[in-house]
C-alpha positions in Angstrom: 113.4 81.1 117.5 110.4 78.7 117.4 107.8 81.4 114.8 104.6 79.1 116.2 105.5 79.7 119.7 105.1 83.2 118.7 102.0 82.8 117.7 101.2 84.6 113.6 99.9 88.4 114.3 97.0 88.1 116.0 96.7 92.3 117.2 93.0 93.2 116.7 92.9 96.7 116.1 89.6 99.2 117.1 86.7 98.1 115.6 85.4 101.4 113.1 82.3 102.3 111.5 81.5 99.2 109.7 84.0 97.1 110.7 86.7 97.7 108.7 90.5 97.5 109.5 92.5 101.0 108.9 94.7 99.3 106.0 98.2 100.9 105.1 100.7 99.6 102.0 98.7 96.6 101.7 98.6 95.2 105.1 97.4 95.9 108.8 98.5 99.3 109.9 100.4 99.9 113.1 98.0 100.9 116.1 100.4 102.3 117.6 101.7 104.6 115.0 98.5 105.4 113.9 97.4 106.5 117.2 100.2 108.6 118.2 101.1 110.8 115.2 99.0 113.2 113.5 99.1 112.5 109.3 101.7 115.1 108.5 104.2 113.6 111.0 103.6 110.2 110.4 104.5 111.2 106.5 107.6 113.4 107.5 108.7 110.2 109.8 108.2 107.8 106.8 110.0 110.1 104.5 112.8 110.7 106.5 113.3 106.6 107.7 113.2 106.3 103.8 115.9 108.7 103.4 118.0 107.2 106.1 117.3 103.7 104.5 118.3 104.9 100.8 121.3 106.9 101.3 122.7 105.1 104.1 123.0 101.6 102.6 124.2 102.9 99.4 127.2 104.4 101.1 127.7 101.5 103.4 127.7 99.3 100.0 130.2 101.4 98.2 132.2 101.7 101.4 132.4 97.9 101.6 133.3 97.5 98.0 135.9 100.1 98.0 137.6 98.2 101.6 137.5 95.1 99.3 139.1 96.7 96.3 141.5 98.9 98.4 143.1 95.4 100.0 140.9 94.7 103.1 140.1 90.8 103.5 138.9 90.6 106.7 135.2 89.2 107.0 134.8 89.2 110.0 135.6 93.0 110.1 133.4 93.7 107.4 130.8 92.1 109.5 132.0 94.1 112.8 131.6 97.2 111.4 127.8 96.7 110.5 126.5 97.5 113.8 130.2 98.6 115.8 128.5 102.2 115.4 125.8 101.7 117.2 126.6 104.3 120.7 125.9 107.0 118.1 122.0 106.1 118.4 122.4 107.8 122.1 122.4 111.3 120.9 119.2 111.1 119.3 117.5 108.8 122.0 118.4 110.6 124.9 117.2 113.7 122.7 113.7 112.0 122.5 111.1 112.8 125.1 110.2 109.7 126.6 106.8 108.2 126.6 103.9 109.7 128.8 102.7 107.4 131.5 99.2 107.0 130.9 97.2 109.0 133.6 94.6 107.5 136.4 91.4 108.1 133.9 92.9 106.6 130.8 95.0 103.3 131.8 97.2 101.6 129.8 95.5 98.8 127.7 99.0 97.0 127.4 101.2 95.1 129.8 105.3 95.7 129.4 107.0 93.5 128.8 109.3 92.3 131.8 113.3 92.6 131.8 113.4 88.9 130.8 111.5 88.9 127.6 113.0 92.1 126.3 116.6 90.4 126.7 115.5 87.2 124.9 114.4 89.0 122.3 117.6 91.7 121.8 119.5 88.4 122.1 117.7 86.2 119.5 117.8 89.1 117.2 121.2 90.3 117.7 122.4 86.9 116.8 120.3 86.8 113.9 121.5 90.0 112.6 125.2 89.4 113.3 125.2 85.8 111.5 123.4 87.4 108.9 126.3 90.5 108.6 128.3 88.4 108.2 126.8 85.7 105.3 126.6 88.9 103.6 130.4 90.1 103.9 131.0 86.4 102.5 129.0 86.7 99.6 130.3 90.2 98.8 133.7 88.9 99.1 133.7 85.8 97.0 130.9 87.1 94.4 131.1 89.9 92.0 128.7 92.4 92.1 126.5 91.5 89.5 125.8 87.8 91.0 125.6 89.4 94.3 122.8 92.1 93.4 120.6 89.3 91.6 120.6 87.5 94.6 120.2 90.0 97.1 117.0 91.3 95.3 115.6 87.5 96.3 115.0 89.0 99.7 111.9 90.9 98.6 110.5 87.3 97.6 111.4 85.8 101.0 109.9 88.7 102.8 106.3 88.7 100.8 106.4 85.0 102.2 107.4 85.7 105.8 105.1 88.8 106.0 102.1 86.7 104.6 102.4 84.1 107.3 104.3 86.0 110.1 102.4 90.1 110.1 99.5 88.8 107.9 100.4 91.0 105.4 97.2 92.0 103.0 98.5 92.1 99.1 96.8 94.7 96.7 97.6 94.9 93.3 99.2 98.0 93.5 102.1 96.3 95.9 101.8 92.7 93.9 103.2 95.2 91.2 105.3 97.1 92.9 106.8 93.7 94.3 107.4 92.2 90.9 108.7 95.2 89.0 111.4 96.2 91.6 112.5 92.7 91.6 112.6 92.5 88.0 114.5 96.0 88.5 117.2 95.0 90.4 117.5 91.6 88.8 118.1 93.6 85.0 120.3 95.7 86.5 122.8 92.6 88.1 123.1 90.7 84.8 124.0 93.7 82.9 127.2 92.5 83.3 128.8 89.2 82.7 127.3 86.5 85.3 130.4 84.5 85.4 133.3 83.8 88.5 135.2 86.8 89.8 139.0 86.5 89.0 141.0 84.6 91.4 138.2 82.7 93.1 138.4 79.3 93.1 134.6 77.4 92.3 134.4 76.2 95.7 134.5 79.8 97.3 132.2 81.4 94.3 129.5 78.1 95.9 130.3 79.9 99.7 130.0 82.9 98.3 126.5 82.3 96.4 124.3 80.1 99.2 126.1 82.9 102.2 124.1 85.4 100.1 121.1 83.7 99.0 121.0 82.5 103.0 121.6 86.1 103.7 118.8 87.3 102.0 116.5 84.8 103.4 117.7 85.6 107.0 117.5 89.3 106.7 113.7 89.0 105.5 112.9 86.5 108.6 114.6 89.0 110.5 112.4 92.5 109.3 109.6 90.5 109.8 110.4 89.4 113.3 111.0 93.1 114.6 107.4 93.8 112.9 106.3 91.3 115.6 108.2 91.9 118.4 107.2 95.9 117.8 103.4 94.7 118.0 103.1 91.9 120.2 105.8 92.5 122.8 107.4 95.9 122.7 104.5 97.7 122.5 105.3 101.1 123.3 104.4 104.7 121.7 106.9 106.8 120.7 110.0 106.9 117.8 112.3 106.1 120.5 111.2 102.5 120.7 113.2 102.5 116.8 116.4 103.5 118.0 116.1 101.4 121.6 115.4 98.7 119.4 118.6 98.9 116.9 120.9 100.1 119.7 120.8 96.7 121.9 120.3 94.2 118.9 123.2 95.8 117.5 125.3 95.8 121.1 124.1 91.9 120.7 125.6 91.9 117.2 128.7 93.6 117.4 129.6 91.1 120.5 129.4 88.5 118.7 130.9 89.9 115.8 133.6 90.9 118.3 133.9 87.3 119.4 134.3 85.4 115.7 136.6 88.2 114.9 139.7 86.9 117.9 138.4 83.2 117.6 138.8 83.2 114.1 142.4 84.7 114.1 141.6 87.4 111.9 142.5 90.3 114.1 146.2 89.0 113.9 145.9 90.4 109.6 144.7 94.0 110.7 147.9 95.6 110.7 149.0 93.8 107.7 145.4 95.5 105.9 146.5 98.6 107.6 150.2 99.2 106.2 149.0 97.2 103.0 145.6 99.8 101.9 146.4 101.0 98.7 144.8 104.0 100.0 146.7 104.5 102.9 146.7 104.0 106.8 144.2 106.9 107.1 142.6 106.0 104.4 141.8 102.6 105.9 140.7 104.1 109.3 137.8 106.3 108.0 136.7 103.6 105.4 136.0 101.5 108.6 134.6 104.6 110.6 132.4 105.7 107.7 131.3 102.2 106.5 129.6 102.0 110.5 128.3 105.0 110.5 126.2 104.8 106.9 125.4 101.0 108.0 123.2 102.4 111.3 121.7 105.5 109.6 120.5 102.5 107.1 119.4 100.6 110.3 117.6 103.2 111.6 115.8 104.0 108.5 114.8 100.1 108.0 113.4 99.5 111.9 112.0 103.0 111.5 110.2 102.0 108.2 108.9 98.5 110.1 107.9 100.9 113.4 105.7 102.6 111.3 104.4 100.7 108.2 105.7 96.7 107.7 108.5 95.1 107.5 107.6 94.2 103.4 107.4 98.1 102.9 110.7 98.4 104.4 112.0 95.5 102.0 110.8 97.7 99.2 112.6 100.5 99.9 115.6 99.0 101.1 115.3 97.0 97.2 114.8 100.4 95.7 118.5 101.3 96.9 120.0 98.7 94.7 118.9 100.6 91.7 120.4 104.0 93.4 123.3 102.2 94.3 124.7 102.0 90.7 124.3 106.0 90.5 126.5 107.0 93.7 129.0 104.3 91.7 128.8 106.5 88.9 129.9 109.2 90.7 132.5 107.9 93.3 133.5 105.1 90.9 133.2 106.9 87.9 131.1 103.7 86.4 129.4 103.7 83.0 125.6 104.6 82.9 124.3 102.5 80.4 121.0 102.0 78.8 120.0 99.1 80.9 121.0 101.0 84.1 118.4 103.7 83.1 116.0 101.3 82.2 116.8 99.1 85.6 116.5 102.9 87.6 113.1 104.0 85.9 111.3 100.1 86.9 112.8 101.2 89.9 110.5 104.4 90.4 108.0 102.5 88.8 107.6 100.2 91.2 108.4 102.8 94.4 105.8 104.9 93.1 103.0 102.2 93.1 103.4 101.3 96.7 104.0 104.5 97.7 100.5 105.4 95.7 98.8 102.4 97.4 100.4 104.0 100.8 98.7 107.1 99.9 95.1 105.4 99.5 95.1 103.4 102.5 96.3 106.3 104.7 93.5 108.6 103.2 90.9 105.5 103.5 92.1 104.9 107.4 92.1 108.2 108.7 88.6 109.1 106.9 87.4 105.7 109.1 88.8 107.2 112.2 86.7 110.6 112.1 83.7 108.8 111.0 84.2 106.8 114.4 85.1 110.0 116.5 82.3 112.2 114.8 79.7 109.3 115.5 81.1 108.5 119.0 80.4 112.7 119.6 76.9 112.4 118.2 76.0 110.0 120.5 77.5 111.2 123.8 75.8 114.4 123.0 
């Protein structure tokens, strides 16, 4: 996808009191979020896309480890099961009231998008997300965890980049903070251990294995910032349903083609031999697979949700924040050591989480006092 074609952000929102752009978490807030909810939802949906975003990708990443661990190879199955979840999202969409055409008196400002354009986009993204998947399920197999942690926290770099020039994202220096400290967070906590080659891999697959991740990393912050776009500039539309619309066909896209590599690669013929060989357990195997989807689109839906209504660097942030969490469910499933660095590594974490959320706070309270200034002055003079 050609980003200048595109054209960077160029949404102009309403024009209040003295010209001043409602601001949120350091960049330009979502009109269309900001208009349709009332404060205390729009906090309740940000909490609970943050709570989908934490606890869903820390149990689809000790899923993943424990498939690895238990005797699963396949990649291409670790990739599949990413986004194979995805008819789940149905409940909940067909649970959500759809949008209100706009009546006779108050026409619609925006055009929608024809049938065309929203299929190029699913399709672009879908592909994106499934190559993606699967430089990921690469770099976890071939890395150990440590190397891959430290590299995965590069994607909040590569998304301050994309989101500067993509969603002209605005930096304060409550998020410049929060952007450096939960980097630094998740990079103390991945060389806690020894950065050296897992056993059994040869140097040639521990190279795959880092530049899968590090390209990883780049392509899922391209790809947070895209959706920002496409929810602004072609989407368009006004309701929390346009979250779950959005993850459900990208990830249809996806888990073709994830569908696809998996027979043309041959790796469907080793299933069976994963199945009979789990350490686990057939069973075992089976709901490993079924769980590891499930946790991976409650996590999706918590990261598009976080983009719907805030930016796709705010969603970064939190999704960075889970790699500190991460190490605590190990503690508990895993039985891992808590050490002093891991608490260290956990409290930068909260650090860092609690400035942007802070600087969320102030430009929330700052945007909404604009927006009954405007509607109190647009009263007076009507009246």
């Amino acid at each position: 996808m050609n980003i200048d074609s595109t054209t960077i952000l160029n949404l102009v929102l309403l024009l209040i009191t003295d010209n001043e752009e409602p601001m949120i978490a350091g960049g330009t807030i979502s009109e269309i979020a900001f208009n349709k909810y009332k404060r205390w939802q729009w906090w309740f949906l940000v909490g609970l896309s943050i709570t989908f975003l934490i606890v869903g990708q820390s149990a689809a990443v000790i899923l993943g480890r424990f498939y690895y661990d238990q005797g699963g190879n396949s990649k291409w199955m670790a990739t599949l099961v990413q986004t194979a979840a995805f008819p789940i999202l149905y409940i909940p969409l067909f649970a959500i009231p759809s949008a209100s055409e706009p009546s006779a008196s108050e026409p619609s400002t925006s055009v929608l998008p024809s049938i065309k354009i929203l299929a190029l986009v699913y399709f672009v993204l879908g592909i994106l997300i499934a190559a993606d998947n699967m430089m990921y399920s690469t770099g976890l197999l071939y890395l150990s965890a440590s190397t891959y942690s430290l590299i995965c926290a590069s994607q909040l770099a590569f998304n301050a980049v994309f989101s500067y020039f993509i969603n002209s994202q605005k930096f304060t220096a409550l998020i410049i903070n929060s952007t450096v400290v939960l980097t630094l967070s998740s990079s103390l906590l991945a060389v806690n251990e020894a950065f050296d080659e897992p056993s059994g891999v040869s140097k040639r697959k521990y190279t795959i294995g880092f530049l899968c991740t590090l390209g990883a990393s780049a392509v899922y912050s391209l790809l947070l910032s895209l959706m920002q776009l496409s929810f602004e500039k072609v989407l368009k539309k006004e309701t929390f349903s346009v979250v779950l619309e959005m993850q459900i066909y990208t990830s249809l896209v996806a888990t073709c083609a994830s569908t696809i590599g998996l027979f043309a690669g041959g790796e469907w013929r080793s299933l069976h031999g994963e199945l009979v060989g789990f350490q686990k357990g057939g069973i075992a195997y089976i709901m490993t697979l079924v769980w590891t989807a499930v946790a991976w689109q409650v996590c999706s839906v918590g990261v598009v949700g976080l983009i719907f209504l805030v930016s796709s660097l705010y969603s970064n942030v939190i999704s960075t924040v889970s790699l500190a969490v991460t190490p605590i469910a190990s503690v508990i499933v895993f039985h891992d050591k808590m050490n002093g660095v891991k608490i260290i590594s956990m409290l930068l974490a909260l650090w860092g989480f609690a400035s942007y959320i802070y600087q969320n706070y102030l430009d929330d309270s700052k945007a909404r006092r604009a927006q009954a200034a405007a509607s109190k002055s647009q009263n007076d003079s009507s009246c």
